[in-house]
LUMGU-686676 format. One record per atom (N, C-alpha, C, CB): x, y, z. Coordinates in nm, 2 decimals, decimal comma. Glycine has a CB too. Layout:
REM residues N
rec px = X py = Y pz = Z
...
This chain:
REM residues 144
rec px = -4,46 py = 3,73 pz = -1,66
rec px = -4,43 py = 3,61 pz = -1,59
rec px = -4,28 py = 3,60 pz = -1,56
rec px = -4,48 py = 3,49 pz = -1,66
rec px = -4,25 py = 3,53 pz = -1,46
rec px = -4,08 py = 3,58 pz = -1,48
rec px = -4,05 py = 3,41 pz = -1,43
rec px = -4,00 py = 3,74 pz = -1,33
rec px = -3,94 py = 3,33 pz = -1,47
rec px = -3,92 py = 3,19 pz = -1,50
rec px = -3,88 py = 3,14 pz = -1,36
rec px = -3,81 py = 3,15 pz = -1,62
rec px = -3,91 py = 2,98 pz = -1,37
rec px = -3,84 py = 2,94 pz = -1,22
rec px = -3,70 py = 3,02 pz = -1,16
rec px = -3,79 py = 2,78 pz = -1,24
rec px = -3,66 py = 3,02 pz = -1,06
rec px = -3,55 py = 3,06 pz = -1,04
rec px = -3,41 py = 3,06 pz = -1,04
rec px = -3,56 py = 3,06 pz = -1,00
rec px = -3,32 py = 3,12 pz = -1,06
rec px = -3,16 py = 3,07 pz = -1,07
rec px = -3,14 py = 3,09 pz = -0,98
rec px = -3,07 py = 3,13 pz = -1,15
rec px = -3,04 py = 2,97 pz = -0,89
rec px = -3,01 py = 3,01 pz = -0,75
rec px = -2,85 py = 3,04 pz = -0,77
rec px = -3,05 py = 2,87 pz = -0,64
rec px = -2,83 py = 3,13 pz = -0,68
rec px = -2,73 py = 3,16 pz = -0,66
rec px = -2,64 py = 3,18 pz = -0,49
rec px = -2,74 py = 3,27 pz = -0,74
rec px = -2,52 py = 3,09 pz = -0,45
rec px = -2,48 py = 3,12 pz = -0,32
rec px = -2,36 py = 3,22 pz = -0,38
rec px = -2,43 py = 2,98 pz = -0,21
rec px = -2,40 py = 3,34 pz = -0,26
rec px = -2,29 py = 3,42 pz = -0,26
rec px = -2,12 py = 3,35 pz = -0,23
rec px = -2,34 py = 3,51 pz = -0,14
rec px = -2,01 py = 3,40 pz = -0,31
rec px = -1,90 py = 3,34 pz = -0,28
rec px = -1,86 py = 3,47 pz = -0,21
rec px = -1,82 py = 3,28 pz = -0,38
rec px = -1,71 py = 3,42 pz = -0,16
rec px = -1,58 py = 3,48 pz = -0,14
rec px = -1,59 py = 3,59 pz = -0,18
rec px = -1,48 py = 3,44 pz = -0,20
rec px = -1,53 py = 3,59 pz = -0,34
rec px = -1,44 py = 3,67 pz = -0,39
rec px = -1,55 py = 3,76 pz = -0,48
rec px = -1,33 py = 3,59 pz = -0,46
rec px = -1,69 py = 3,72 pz = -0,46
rec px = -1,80 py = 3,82 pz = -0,48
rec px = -1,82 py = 3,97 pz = -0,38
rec px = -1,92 py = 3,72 pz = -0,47
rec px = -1,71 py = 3,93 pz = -0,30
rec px = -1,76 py = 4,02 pz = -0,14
rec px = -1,64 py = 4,12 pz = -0,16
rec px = -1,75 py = 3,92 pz = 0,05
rec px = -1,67 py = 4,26 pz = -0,05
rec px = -1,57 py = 4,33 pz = -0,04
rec px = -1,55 py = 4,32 pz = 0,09
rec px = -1,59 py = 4,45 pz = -0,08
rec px = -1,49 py = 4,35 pz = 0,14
rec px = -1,39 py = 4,36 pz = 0,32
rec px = -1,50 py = 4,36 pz = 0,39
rec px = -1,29 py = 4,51 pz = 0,39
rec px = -1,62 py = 4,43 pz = 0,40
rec px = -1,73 py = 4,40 pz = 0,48
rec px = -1,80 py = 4,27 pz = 0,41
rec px = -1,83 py = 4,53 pz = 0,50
rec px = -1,80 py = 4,22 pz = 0,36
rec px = -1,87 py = 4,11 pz = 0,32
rec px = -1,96 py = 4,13 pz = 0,24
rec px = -1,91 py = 4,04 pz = 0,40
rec px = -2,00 py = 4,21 pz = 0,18
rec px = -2,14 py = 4,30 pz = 0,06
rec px = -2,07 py = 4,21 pz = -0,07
rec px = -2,12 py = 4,56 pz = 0,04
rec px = -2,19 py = 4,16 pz = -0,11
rec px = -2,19 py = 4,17 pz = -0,26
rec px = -2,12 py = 4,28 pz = -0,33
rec px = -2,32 py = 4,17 pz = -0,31
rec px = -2,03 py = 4,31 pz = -0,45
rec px = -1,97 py = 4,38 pz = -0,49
rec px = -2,07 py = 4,49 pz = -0,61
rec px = -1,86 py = 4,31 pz = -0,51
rec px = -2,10 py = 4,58 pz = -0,62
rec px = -2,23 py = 4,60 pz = -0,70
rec px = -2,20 py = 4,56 pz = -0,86
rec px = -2,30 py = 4,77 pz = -0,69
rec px = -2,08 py = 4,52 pz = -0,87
rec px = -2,09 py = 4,46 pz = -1,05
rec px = -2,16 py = 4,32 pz = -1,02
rec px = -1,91 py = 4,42 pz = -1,14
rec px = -2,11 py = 4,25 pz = -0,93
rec px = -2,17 py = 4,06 pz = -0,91
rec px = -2,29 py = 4,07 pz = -1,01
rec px = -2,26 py = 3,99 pz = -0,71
rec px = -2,38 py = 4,21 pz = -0,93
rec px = -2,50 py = 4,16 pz = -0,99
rec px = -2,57 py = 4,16 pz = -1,14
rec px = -2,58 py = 4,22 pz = -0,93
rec px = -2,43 py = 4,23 pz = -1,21
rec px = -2,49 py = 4,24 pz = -1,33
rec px = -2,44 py = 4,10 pz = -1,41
rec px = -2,44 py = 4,40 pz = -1,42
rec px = -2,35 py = 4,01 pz = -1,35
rec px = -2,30 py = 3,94 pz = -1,35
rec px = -2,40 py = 3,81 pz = -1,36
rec px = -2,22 py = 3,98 pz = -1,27
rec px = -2,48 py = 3,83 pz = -1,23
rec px = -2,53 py = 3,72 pz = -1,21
rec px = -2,68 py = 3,77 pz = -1,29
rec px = -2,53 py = 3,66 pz = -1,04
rec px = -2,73 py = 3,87 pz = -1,35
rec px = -2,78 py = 3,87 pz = -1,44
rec px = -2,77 py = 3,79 pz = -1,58
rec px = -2,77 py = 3,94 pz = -1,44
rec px = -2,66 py = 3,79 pz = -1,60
rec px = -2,61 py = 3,70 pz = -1,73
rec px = -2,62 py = 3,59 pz = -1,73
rec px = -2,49 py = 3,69 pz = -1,77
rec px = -2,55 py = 3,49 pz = -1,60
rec px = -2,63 py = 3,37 pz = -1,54
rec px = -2,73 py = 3,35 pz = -1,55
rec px = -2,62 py = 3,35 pz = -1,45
rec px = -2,80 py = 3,44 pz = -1,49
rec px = -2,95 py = 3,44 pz = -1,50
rec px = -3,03 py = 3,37 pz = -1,63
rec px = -2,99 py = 3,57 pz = -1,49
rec px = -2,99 py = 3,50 pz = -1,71
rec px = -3,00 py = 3,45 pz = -1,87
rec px = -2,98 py = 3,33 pz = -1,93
rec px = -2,93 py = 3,52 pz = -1,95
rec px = -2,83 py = 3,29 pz = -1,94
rec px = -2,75 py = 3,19 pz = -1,97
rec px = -2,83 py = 3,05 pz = -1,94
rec px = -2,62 py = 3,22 pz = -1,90
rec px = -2,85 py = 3,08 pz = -1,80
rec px = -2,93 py = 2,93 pz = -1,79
rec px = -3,06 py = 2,91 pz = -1,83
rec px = -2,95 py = 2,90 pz = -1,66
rec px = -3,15 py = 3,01 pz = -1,84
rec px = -3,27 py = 3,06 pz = -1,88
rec px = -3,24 py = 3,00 pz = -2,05
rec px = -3,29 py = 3,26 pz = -1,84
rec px = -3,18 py = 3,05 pz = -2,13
rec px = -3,17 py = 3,05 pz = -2,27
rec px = -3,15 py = 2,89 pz = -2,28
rec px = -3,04 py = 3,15 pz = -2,34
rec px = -3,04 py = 2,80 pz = -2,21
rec px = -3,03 py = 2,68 pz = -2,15
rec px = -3,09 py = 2,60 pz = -2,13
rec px = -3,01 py = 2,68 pz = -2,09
rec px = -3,23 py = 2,64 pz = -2,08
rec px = -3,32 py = 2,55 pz = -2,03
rec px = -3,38 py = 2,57 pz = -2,11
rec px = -3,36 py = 2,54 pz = -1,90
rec px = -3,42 py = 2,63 pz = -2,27
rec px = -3,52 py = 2,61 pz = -2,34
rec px = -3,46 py = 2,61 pz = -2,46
rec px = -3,62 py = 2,69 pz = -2,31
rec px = -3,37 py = 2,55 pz = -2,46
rec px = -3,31 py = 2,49 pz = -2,56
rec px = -3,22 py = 2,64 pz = -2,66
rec px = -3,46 py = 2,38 pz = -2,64
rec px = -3,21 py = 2,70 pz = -2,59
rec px = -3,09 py = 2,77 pz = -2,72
rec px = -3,01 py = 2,86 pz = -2,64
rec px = -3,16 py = 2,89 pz = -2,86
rec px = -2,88 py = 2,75 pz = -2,53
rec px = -2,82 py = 2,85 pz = -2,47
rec px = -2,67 py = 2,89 pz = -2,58
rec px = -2,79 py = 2,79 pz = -2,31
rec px = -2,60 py = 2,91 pz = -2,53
rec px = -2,50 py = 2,98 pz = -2,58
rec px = -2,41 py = 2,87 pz = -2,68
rec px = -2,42 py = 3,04 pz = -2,47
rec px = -2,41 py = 2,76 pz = -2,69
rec px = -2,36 py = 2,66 pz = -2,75
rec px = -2,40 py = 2,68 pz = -2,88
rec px = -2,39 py = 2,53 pz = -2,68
rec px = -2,57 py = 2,65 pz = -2,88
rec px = -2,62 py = 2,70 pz = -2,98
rec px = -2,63 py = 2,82 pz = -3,07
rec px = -2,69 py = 2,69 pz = -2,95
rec px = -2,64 py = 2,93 pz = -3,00
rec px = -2,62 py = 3,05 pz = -3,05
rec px = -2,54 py = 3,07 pz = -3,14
rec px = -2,59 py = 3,11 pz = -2,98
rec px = -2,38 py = 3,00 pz = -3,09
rec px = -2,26 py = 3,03 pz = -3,15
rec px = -2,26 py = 2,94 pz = -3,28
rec px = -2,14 py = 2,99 pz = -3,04
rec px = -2,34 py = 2,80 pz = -3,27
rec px = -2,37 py = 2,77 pz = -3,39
rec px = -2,47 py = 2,81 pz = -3,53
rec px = -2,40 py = 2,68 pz = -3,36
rec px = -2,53 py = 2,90 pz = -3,48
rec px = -2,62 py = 2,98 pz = -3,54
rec px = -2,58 py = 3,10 pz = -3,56
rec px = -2,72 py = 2,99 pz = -3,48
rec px = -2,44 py = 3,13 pz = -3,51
rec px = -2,38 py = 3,27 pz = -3,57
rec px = -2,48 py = 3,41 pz = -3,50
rec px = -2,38 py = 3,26 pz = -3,77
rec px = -2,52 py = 3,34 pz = -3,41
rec px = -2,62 py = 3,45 pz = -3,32
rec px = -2,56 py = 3,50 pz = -3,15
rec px = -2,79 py = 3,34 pz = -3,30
rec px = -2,53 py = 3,63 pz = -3,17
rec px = -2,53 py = 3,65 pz = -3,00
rec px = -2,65 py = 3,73 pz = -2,97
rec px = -2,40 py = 3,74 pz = -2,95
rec px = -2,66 py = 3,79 pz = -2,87
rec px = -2,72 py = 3,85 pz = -2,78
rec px = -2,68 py = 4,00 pz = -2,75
rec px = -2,71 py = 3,78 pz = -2,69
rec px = -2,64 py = 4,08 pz = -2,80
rec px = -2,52 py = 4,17 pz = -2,72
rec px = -2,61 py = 4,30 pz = -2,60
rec px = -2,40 py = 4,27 pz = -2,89
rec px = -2,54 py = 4,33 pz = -2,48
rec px = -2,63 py = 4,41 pz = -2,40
rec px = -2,60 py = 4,55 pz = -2,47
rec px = -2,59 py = 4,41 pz = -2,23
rec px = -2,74 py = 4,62 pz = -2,49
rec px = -2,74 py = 4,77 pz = -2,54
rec px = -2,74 py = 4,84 pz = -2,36
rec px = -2,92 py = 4,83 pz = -2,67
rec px = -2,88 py = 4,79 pz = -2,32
rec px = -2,87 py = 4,87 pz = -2,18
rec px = -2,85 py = 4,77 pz = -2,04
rec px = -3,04 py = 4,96 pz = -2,16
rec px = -2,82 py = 4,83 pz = -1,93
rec px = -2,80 py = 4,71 pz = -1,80
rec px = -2,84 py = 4,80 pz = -1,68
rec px = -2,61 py = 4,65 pz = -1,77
rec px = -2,91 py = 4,80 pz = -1,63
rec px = -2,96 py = 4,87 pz = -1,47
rec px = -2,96 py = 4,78 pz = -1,38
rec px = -3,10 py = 4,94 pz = -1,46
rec px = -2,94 py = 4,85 pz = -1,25
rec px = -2,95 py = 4,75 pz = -1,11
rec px = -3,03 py = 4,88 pz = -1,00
rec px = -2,74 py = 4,67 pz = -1,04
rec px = -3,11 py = 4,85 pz = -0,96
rec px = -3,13 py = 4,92 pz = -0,87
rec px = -3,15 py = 4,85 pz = -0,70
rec px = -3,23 py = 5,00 pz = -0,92
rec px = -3,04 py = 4,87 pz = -0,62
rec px = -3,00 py = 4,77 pz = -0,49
rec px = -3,09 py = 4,84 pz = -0,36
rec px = -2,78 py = 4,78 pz = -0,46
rec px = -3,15 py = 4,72 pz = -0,33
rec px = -3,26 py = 4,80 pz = -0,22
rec px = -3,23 py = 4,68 pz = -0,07
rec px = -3,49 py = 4,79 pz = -0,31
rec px = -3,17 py = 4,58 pz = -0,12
rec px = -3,07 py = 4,55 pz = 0,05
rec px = -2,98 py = 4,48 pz = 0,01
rec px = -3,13 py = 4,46 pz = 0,18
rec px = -2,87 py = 4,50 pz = 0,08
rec px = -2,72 py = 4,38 pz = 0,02
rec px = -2,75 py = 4,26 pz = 0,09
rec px = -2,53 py = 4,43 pz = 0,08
rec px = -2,66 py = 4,18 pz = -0,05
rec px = -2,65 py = 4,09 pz = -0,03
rec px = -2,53 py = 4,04 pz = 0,02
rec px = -2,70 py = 4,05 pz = -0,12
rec px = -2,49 py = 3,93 pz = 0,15
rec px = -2,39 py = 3,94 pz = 0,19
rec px = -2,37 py = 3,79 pz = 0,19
rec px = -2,39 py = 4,02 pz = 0,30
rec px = -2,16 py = 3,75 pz = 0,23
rec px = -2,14 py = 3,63 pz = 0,17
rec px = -2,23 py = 3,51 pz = 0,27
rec px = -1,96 py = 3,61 pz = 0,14
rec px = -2,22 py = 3,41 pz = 0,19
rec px = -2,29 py = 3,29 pz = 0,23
rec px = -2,45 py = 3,31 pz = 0,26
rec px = -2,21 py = 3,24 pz = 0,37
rec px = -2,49 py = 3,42 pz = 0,19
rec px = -2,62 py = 3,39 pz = 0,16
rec px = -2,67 py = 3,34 pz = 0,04
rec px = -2,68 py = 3,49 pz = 0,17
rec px = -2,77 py = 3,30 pz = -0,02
rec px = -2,84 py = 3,25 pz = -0,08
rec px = -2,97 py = 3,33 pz = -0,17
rec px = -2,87 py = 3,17 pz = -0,01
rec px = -2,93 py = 3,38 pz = -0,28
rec px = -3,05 py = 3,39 pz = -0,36
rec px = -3,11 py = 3,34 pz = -0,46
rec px = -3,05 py = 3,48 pz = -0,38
rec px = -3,22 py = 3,39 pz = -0,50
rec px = -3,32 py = 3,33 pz = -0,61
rec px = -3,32 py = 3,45 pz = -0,71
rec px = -3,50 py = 3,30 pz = -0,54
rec px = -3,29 py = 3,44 pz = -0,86
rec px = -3,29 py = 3,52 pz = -0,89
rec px = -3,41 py = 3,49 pz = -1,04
rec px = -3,14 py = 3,57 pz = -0,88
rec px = -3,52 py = 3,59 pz = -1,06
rec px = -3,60 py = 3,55 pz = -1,14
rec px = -3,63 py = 3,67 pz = -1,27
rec px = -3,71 py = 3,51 pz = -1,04
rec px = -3,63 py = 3,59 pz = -1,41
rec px = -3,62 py = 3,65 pz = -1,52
rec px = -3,77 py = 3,66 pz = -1,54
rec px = -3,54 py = 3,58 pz = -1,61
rec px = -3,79 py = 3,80 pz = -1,62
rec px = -3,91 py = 3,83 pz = -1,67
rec px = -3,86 py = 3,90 pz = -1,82
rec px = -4,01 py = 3,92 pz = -1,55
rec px = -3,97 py = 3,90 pz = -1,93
rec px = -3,93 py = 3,97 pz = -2,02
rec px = -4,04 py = 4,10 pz = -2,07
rec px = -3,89 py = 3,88 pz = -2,12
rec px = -4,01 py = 4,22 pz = -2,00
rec px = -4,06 py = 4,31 pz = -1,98
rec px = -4,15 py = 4,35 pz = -2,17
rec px = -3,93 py = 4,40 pz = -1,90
rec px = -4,07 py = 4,37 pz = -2,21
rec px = -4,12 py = 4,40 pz = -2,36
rec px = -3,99 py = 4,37 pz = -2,45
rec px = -4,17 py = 4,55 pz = -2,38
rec px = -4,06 py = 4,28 pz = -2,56
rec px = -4,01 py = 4,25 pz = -2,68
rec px = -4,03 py = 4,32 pz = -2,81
rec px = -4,04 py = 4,13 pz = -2,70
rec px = -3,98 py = 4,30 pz = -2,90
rec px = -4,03 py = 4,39 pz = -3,06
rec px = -3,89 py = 4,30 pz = -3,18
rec px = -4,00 py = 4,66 pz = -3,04
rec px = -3,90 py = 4,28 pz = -3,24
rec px = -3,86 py = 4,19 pz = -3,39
rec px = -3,69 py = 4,28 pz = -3,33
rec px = -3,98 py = 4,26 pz = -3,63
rec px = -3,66 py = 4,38 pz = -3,31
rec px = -3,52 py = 4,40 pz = -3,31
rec px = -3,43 py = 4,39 pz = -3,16
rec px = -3,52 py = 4,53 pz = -3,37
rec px = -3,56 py = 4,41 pz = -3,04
rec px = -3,53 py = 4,36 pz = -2,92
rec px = -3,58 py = 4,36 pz = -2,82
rec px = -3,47 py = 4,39 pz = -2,89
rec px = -3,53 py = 4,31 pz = -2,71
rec px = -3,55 py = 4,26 pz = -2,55
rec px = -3,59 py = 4,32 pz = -2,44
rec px = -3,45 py = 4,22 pz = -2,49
rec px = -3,65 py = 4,35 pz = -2,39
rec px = -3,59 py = 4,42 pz = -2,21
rec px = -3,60 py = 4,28 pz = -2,11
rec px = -3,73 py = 4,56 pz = -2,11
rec px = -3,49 py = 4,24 pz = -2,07
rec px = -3,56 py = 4,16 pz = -1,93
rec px = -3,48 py = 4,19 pz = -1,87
rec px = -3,60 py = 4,01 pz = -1,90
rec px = -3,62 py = 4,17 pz = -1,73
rec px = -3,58 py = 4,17 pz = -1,65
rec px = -3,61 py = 4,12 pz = -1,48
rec px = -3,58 py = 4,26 pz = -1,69
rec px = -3,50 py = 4,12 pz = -1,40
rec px = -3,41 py = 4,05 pz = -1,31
rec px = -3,53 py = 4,12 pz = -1,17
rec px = -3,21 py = 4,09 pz = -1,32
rec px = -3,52 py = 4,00 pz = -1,10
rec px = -3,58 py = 4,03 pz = -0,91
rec px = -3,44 py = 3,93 pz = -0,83
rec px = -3,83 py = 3,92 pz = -0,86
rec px = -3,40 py = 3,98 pz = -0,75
rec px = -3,32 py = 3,90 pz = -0,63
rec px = -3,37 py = 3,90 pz = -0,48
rec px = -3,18 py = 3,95 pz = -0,63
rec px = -3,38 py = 3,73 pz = -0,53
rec px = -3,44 py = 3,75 pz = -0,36
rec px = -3,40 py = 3,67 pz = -0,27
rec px = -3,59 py = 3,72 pz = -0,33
rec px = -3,35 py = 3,73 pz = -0,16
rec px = -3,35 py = 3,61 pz = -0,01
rec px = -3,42 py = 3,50 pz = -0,03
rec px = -3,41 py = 3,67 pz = 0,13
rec px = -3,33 py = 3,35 pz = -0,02
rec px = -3,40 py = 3,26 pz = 0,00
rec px = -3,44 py = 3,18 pz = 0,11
rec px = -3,36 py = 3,21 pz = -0,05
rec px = -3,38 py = 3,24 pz = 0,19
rec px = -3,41 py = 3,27 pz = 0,33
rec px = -3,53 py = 3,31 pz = 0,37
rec px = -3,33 py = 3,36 pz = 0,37
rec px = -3,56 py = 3,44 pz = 0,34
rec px = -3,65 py = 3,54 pz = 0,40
rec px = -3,74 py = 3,64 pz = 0,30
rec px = -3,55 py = 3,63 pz = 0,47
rec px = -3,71 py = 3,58 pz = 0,20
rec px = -3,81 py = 3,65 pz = 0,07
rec px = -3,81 py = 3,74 pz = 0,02
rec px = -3,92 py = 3,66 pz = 0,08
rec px = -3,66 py = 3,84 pz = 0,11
rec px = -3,69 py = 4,01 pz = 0,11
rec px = -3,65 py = 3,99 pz = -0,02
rec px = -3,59 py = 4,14 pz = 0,23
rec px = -3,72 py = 4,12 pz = -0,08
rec px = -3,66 py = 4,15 pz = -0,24
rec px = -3,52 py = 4,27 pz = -0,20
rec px = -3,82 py = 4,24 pz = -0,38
rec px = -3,42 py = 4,20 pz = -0,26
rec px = -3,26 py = 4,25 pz = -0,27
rec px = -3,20 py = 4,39 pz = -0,40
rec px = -3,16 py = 4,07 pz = -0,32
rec px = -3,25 py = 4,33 pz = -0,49
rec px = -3,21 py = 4,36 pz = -0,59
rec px = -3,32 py = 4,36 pz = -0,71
rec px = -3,12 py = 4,29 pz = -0,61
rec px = -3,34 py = 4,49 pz = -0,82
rec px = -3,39 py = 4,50 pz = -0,94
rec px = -3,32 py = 4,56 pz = -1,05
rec px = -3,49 py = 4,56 pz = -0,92
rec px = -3,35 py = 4,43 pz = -1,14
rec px = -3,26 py = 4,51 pz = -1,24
rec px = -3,36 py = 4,50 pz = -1,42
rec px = -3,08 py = 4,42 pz = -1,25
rec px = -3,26 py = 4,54 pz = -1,44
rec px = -3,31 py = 4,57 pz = -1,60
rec px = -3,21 py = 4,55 pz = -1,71
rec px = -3,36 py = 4,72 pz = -1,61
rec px = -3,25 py = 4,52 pz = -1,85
rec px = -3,09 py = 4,45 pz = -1,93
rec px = -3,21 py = 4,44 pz = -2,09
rec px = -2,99 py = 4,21 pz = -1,83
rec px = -3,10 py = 4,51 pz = -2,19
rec px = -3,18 py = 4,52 pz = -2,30
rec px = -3,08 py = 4,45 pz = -2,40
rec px = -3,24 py = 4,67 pz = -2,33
rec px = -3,14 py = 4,38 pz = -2,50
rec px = -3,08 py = 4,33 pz = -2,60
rec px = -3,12 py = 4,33 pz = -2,72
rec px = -3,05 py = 4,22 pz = -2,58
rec px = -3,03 py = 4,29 pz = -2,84
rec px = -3,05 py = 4,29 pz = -2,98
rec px = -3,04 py = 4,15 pz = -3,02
rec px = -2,95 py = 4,38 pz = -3,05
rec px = -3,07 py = 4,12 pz = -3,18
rec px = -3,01 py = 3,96 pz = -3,18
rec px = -2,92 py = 4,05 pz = -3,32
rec px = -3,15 py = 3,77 pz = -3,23
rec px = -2,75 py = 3,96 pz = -3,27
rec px = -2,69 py = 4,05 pz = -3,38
rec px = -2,62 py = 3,91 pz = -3,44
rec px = -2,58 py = 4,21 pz = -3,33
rec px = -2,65 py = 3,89 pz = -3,56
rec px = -2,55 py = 3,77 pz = -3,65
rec px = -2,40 py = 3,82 pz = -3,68
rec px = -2,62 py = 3,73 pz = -3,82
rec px = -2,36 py = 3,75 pz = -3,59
rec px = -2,21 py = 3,75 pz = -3,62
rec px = -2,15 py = 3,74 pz = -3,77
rec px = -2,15 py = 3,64 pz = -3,55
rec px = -2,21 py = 3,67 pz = -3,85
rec px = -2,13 py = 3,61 pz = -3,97
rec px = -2,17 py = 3,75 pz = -4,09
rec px = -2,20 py = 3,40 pz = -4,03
rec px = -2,31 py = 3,83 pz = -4,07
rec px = -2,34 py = 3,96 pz = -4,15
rec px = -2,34 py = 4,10 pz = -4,10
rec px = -2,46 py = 3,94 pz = -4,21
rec px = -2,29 py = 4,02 pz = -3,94
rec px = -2,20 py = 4,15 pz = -3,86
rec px = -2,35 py = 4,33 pz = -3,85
rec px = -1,99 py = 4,20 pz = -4,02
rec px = -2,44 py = 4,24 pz = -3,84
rec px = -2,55 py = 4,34 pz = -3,83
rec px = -2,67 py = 4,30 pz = -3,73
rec px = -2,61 py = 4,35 pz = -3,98
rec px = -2,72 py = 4,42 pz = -3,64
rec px = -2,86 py = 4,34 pz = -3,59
rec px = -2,97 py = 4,27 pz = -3,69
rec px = -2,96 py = 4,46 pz = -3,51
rec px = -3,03 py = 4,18 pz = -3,64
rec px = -3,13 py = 4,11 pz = -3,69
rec px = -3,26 py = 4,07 pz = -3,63
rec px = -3,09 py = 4,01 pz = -3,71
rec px = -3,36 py = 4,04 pz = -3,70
rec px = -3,49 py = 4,06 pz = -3,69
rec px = -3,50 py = 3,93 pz = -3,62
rec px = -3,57 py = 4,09 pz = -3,82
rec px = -3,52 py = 3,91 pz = -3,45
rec px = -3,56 py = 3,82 pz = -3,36
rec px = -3,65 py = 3,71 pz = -3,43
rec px = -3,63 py = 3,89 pz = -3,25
rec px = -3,80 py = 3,72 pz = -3,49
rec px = -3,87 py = 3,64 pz = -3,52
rec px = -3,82 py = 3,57 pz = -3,64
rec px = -3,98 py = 3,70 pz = -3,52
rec px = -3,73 py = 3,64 pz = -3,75
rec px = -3,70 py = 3,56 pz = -3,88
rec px = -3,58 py = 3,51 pz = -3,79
rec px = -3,67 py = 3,65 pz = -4,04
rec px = -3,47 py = 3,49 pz = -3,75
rec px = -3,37 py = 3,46 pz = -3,72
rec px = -3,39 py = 3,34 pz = -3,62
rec px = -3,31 py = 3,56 pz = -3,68
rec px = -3,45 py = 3,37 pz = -3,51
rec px = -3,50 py = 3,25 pz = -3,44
rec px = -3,64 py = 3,27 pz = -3,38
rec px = -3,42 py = 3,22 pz = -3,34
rec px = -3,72 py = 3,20 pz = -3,49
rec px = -3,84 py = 3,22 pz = -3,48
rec px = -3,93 py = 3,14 pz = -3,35
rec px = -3,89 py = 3,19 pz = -3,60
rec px = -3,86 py = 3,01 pz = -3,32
rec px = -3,89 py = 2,95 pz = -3,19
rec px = -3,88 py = 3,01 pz = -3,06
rec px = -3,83 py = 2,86 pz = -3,17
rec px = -3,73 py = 3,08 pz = -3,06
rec px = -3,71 py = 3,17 pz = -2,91
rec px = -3,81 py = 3,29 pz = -2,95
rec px = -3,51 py = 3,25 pz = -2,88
rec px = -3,82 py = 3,36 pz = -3,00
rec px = -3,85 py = 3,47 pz = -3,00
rec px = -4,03 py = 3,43 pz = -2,97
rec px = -3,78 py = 3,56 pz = -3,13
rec px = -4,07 py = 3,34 pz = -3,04
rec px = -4,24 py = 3,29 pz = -2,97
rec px = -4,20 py = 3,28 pz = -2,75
rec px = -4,30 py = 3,05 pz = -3,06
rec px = -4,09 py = 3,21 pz = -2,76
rec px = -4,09 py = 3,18 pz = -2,63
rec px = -4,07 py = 3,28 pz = -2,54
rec px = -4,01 py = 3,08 pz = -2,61
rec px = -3,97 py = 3,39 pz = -2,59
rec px = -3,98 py = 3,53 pz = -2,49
rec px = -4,12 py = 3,61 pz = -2,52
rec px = -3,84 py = 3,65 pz = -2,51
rec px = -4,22 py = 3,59 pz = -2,61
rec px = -4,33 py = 3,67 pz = -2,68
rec px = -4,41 py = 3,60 pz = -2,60
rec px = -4,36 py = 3,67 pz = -2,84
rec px = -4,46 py = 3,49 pz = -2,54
rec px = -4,51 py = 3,43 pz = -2,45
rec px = -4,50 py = 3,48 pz = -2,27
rec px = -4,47 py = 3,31 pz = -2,49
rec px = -4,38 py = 3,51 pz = -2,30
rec px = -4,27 py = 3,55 pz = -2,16
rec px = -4,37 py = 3,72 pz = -2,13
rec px = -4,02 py = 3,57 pz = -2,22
rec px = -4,32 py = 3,80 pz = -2,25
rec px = -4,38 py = 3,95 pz = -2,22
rec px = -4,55 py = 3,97 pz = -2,26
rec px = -4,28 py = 4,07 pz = -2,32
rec px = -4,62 py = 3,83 pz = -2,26
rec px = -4,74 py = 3,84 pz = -2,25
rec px = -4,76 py = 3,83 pz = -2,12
rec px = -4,80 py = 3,77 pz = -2,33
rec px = -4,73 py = 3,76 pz = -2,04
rec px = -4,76 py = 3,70 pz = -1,94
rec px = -4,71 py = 3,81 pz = -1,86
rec px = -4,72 py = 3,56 pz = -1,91
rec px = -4,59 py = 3,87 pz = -1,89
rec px = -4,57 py = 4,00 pz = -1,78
rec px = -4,64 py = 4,10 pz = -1,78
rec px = -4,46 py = 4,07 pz = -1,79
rec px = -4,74 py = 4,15 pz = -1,91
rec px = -4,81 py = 4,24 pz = -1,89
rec px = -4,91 py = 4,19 pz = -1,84
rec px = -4,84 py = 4,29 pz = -1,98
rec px = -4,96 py = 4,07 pz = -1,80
rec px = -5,11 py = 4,03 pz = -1,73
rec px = -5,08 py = 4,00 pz = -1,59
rec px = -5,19 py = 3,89 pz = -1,81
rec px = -4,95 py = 4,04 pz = -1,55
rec px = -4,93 py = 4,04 pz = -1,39
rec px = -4,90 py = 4,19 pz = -1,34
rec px = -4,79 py = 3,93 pz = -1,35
């Protein structure tokens, strides 16, 4: 299943001289992606930091199948490919909101690592509520 969408308008200073998205933006607006995603279900980064919990990226892929150029508009939608007690895959679709074309696919893997014992940690003991909510997330991606 992959979550409502993060919208994103292309800026400025996201562009190069021809006006193309720059190909980091997107790993960029991956994080966004996330950030708001973690946000809207109650444990974005505010929290985290109170829980002595980050997120940190092990892997990040983008694979770009049309640019995105400035003053367009996309939708960008989170799915969580597969989970396990030590980590993540999700992953990212960008799409014209315009025109529906799919833009962009990516991919982004994570750990949960406690800052304060400076070691990865076991997702379900650590935060046993998120980790039901992305385990719900990569059920539903396998049944699509």
């Amino acid at each position: 299943m992959m979550t409502a969408p993060y919208t994103r308008l292309v800026q400025y200073y996201e562009v190069d001289r021809m006006g193309v998205v720059h190909h980091a933006n997107y790993i960029r607006w991956f994080e966004e992606t996330r950030a708001d995603y973690l946000g809207r279900v109650g444990f974005g980064y505010p929290e985290a930091l109170a829980a002595n919990v980050d997120f940190p990226v092990l892997s990040v892929s983008c694979e770009y199948k049309a640019a995105v150029r400035l003053g367009e508009t996309v939708h960008i939608f989170m799915g969580v490919r597969s989970l396990d007690r030590l980590r993540a895959t999700i992953t990212y679709r960008v799409v014209d909101v315009g025109t529906g074309e799919l833009r962009a696919l990516g991919e982004s893997t994570h750990c949960c690592f406690h800052a304060e014992k400076k070691r990865p940690v076991a997702f379900d003991r650590e935060l046993p509520e998120l980790y039901a909510t992305l385990q719900d997330m990569a059920e539903d991606y396998e049944r699509v």
